[in-house]
PyMOL Python script that loads the backbone (N, CA, C, O; Angstrom):
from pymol import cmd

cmd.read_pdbstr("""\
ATOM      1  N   UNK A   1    -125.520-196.659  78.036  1.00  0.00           N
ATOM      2  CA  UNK A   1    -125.496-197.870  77.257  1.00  0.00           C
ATOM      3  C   UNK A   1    -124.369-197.845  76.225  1.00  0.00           C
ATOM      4  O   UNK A   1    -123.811-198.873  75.844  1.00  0.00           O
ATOM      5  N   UNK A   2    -124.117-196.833  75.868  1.00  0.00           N
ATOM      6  CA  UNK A   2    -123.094-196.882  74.693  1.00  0.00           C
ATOM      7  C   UNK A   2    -121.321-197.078  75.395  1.00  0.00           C
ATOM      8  O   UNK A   2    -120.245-197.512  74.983  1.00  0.00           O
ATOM      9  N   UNK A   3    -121.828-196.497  76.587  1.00  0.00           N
ATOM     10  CA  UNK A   3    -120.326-197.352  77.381  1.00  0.00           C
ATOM     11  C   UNK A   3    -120.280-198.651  77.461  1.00  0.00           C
ATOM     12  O   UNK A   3    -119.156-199.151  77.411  1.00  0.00           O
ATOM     13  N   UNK A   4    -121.226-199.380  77.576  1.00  0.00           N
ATOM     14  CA  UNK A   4    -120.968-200.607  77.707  1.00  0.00           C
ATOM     15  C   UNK A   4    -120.319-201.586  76.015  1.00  0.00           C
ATOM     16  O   UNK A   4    -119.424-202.387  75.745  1.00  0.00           O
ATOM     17  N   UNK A   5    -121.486-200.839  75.244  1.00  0.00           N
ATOM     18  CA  UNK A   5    -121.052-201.600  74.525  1.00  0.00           C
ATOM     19  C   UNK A   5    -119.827-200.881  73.617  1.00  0.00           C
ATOM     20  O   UNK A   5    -119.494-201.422  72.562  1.00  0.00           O
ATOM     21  N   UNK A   6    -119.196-199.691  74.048  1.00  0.00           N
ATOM     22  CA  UNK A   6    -117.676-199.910  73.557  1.00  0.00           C
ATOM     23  C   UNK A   6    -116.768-200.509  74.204  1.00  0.00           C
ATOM     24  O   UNK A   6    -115.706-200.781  73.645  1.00  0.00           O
ATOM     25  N   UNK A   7    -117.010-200.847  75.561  1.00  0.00           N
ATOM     26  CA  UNK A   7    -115.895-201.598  76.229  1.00  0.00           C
ATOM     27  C   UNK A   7    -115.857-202.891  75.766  1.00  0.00           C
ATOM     28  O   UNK A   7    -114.832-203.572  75.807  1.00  0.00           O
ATOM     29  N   UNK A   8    -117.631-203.536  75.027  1.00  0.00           N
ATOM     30  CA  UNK A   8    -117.257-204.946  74.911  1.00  0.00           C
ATOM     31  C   UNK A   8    -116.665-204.975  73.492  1.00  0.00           C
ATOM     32  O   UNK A   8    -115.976-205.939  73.157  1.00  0.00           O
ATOM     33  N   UNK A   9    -116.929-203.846  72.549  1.00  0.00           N
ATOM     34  CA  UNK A   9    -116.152-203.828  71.501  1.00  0.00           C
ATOM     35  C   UNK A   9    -114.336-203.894  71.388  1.00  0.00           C
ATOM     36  O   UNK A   9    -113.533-204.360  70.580  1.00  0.00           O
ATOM     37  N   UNK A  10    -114.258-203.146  72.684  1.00  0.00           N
ATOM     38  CA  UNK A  10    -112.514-202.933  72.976  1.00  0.00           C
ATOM     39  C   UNK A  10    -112.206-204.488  73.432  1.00  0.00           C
ATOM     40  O   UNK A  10    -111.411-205.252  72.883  1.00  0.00           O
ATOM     41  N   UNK A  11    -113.031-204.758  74.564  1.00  0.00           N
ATOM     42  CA  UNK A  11    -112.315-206.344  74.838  1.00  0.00           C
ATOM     43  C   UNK A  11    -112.385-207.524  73.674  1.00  0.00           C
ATOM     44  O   UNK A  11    -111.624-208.486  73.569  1.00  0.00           O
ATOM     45  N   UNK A  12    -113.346-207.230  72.953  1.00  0.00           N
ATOM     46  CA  UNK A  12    -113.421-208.188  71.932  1.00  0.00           C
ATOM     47  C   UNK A  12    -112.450-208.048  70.899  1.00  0.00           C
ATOM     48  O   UNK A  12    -112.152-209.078  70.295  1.00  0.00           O
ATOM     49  N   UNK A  13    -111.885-206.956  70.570  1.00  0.00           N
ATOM     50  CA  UNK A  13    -110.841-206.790  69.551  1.00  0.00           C
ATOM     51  C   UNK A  13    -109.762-207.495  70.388  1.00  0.00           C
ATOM     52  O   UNK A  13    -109.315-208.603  70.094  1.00  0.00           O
ATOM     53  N   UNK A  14    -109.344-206.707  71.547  1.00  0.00           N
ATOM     54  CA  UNK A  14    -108.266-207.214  72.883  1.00  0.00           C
ATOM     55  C   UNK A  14    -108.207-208.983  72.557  1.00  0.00           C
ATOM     56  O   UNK A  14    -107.136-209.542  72.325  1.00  0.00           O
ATOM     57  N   UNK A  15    -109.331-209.607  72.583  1.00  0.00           N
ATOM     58  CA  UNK A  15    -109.564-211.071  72.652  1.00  0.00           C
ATOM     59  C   UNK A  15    -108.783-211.274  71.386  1.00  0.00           C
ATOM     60  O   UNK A  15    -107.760-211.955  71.453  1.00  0.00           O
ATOM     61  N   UNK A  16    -109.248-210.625  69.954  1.00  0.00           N
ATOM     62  CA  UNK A  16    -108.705-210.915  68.740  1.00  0.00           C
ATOM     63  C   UNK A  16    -107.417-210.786  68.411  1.00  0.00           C
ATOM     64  O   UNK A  16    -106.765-211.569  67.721  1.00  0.00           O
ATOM     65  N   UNK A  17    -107.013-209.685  68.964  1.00  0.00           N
ATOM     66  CA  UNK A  17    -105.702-209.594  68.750  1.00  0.00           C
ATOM     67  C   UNK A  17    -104.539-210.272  69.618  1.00  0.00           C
ATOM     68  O   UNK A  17    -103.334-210.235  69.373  1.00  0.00           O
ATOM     69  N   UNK A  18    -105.287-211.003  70.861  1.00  0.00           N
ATOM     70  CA  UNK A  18    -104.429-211.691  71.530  1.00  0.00           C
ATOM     71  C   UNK A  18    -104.159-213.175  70.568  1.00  0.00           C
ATOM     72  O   UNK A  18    -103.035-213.671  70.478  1.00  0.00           O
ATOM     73  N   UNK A  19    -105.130-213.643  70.026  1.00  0.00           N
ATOM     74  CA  UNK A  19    -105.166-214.712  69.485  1.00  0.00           C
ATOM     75  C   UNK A  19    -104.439-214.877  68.175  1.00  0.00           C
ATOM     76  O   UNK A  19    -103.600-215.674  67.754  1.00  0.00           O
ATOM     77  N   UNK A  20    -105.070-213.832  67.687  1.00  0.00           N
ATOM     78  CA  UNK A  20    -103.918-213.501  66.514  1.00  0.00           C
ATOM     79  C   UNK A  20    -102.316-213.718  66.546  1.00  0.00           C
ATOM     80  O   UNK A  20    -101.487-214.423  65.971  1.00  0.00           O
ATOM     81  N   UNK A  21    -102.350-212.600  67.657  1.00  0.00           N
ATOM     82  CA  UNK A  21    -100.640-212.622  68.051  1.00  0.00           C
ATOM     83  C   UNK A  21     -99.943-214.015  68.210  1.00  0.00           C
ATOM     84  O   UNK A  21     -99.057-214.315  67.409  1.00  0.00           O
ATOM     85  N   UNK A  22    -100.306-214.888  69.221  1.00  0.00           N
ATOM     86  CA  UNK A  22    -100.599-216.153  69.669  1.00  0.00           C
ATOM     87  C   UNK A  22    -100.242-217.032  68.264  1.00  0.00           C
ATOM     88  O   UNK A  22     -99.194-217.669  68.164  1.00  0.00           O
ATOM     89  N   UNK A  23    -101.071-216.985  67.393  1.00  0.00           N
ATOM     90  CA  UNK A  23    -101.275-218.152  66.349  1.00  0.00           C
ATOM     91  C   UNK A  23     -99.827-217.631  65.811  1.00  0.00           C
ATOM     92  O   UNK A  23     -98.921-218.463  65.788  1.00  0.00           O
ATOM     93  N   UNK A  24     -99.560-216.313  65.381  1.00  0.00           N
ATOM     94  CA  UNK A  24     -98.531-216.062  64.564  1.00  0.00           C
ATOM     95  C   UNK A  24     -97.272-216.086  65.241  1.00  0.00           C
ATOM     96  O   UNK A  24     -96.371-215.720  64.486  1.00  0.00           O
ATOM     97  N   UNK A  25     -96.855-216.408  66.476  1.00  0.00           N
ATOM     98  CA  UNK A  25     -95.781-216.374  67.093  1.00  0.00           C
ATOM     99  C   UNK A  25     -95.225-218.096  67.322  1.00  0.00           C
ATOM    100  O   UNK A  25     -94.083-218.446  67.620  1.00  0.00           O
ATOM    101  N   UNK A  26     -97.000-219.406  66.956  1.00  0.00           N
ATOM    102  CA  UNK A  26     -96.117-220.166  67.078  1.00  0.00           C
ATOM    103  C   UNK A  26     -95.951-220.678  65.553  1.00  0.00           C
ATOM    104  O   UNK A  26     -95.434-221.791  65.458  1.00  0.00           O
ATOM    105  N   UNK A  27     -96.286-220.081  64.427  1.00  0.00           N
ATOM    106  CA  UNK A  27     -95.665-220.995  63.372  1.00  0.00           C
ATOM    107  C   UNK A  27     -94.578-220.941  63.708  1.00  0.00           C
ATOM    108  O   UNK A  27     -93.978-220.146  64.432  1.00  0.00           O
ATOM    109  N   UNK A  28     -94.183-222.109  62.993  1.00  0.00           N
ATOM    110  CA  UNK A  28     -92.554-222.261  62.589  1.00  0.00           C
ATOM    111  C   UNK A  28     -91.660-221.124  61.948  1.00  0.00           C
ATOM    112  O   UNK A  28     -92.255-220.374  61.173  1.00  0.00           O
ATOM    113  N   UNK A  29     -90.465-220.919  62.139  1.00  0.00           N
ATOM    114  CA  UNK A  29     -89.982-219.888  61.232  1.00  0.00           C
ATOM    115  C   UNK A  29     -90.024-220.317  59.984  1.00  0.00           C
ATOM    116  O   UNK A  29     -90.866-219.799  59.250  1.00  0.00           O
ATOM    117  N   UNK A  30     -89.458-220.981  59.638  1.00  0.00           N
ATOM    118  CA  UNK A  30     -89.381-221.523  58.293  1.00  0.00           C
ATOM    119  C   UNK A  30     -90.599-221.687  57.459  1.00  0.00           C
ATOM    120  O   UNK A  30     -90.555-221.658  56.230  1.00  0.00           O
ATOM    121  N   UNK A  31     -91.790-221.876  58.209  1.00  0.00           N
ATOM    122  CA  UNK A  31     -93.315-222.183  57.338  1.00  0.00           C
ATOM    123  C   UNK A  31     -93.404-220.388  57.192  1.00  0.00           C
ATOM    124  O   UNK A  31     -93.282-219.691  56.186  1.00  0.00           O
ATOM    125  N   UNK A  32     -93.608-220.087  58.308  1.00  0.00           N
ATOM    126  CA  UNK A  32     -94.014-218.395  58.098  1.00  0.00           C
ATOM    127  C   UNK A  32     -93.205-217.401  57.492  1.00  0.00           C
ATOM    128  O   UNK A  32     -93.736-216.331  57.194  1.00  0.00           O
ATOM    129  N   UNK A  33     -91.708-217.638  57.209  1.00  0.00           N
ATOM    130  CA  UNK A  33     -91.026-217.142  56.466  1.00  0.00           C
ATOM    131  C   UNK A  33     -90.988-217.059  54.915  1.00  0.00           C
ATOM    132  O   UNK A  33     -91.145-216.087  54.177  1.00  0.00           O
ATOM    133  N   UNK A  34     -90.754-218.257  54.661  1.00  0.00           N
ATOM    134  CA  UNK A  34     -90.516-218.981  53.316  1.00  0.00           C
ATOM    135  C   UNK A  34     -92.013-218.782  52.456  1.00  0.00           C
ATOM    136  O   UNK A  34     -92.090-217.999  51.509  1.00  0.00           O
ATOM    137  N   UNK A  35     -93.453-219.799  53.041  1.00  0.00           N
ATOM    138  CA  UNK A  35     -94.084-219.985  52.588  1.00  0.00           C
ATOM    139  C   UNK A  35     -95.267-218.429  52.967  1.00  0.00           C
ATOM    140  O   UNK A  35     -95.989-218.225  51.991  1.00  0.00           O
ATOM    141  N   UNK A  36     -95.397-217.923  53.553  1.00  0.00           N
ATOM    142  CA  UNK A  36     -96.079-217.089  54.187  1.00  0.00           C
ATOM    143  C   UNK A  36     -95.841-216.038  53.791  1.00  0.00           C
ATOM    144  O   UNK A  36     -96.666-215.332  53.211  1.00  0.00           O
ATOM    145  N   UNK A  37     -94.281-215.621  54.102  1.00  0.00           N
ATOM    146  CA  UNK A  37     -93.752-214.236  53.693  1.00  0.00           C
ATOM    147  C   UNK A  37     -94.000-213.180  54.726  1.00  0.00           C
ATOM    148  O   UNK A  37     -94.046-211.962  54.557  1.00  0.00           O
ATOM    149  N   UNK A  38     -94.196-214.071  56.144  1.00  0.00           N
ATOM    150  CA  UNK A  38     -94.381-213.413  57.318  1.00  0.00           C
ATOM    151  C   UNK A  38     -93.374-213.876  58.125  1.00  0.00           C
ATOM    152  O   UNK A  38     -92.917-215.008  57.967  1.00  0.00           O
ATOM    153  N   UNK A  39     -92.825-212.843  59.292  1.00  0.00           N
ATOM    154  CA  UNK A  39     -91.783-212.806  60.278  1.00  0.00           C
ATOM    155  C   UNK A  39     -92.379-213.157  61.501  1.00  0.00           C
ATOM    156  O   UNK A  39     -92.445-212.272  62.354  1.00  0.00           O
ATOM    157  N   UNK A  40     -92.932-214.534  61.820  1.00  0.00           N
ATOM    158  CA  UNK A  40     -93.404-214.704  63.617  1.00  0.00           C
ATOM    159  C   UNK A  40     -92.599-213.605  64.566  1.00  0.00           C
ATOM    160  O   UNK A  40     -93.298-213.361  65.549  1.00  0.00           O
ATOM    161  N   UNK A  41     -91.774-213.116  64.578  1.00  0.00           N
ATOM    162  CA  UNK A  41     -91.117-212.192  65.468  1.00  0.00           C
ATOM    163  C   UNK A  41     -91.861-210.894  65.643  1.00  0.00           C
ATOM    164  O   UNK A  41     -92.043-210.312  66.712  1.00  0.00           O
ATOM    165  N   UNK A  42     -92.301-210.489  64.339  1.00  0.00           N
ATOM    166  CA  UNK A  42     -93.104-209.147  64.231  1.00  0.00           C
ATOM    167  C   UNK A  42     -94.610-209.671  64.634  1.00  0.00           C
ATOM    168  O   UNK A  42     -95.426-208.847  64.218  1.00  0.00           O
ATOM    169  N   UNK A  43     -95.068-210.461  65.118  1.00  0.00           N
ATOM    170  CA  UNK A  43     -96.392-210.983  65.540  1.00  0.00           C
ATOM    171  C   UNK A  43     -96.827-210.208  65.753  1.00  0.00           C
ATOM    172  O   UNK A  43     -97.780-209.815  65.081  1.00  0.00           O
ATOM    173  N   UNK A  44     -96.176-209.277  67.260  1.00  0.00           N
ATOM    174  CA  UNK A  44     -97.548-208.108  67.428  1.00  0.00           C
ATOM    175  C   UNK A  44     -97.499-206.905  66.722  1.00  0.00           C
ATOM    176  O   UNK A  44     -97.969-205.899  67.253  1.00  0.00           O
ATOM    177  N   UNK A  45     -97.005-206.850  65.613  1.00  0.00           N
ATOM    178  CA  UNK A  45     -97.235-205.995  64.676  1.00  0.00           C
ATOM    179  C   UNK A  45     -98.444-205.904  63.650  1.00  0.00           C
ATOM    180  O   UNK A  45     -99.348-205.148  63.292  1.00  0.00           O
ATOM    181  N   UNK A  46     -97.816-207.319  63.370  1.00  0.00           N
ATOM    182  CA  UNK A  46     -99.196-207.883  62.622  1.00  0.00           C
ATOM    183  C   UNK A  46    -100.287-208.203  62.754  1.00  0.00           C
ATOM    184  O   UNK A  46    -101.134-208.353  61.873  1.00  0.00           O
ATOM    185  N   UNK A  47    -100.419-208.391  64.262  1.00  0.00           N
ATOM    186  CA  UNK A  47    -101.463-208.810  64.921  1.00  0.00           C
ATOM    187  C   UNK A  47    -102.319-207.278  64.994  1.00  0.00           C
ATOM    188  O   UNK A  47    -103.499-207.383  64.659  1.00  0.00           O
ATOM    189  N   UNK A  48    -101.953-206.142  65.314  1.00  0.00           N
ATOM    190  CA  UNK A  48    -101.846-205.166  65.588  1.00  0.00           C
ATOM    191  C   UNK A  48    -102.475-204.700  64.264  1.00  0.00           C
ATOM    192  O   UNK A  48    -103.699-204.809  64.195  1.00  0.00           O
ATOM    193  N   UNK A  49    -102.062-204.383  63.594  1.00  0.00           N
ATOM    194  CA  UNK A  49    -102.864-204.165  62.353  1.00  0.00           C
ATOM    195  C   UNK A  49    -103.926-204.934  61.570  1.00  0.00           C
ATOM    196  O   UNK A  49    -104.869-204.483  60.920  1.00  0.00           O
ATOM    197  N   UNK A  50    -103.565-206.164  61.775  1.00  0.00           N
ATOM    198  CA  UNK A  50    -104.509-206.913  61.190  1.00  0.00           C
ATOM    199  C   UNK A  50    -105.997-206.875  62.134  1.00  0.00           C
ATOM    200  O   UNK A  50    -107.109-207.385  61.996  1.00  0.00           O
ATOM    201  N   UNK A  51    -105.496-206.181  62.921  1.00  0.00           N
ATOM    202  CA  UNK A  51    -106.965-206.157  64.245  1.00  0.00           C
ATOM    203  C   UNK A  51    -107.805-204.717  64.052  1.00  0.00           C
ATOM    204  O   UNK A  51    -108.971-204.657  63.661  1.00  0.00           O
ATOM    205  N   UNK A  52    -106.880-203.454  64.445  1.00  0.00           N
ATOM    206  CA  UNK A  52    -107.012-202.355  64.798  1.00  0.00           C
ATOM    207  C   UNK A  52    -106.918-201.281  63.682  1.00  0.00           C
ATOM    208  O   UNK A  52    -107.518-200.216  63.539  1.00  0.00           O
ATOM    209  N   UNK A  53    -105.859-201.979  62.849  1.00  0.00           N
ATOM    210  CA  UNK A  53    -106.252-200.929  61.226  1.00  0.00           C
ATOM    211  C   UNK A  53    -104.772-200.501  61.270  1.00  0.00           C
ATOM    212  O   UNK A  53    -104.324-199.741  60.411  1.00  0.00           O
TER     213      UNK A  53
END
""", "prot")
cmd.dss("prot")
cmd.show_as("cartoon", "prot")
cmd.util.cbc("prot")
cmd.orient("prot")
């Protein structure tokens, strides 16, 4: 049982961090730059940490 539910823990982060990535790749540069103080380019960086630690 505990396999199962780390795999649904892994896909569920997987799910999060896809979405994450996703949202932050389509701001605008200019909104996510300027106002944000984030680089859409580094998405899966951020996504990446902001998920996984």
């Amino acid at each position: 049982m505990a396999a199962y539910t780390k795999l649904r823990t892994a896909l569920a982060k997987r799910a999060q961090y896809t979405r994450t990535r996703r949202a932050l790749a389509a701001l605008p540069p200019e909104l996510a730059i300027e106002d944000l103080g984030l680089n859409p380019y580094d998405a899966k960086t951020i996504a990446r940490r902001a998920v996984y630690g």
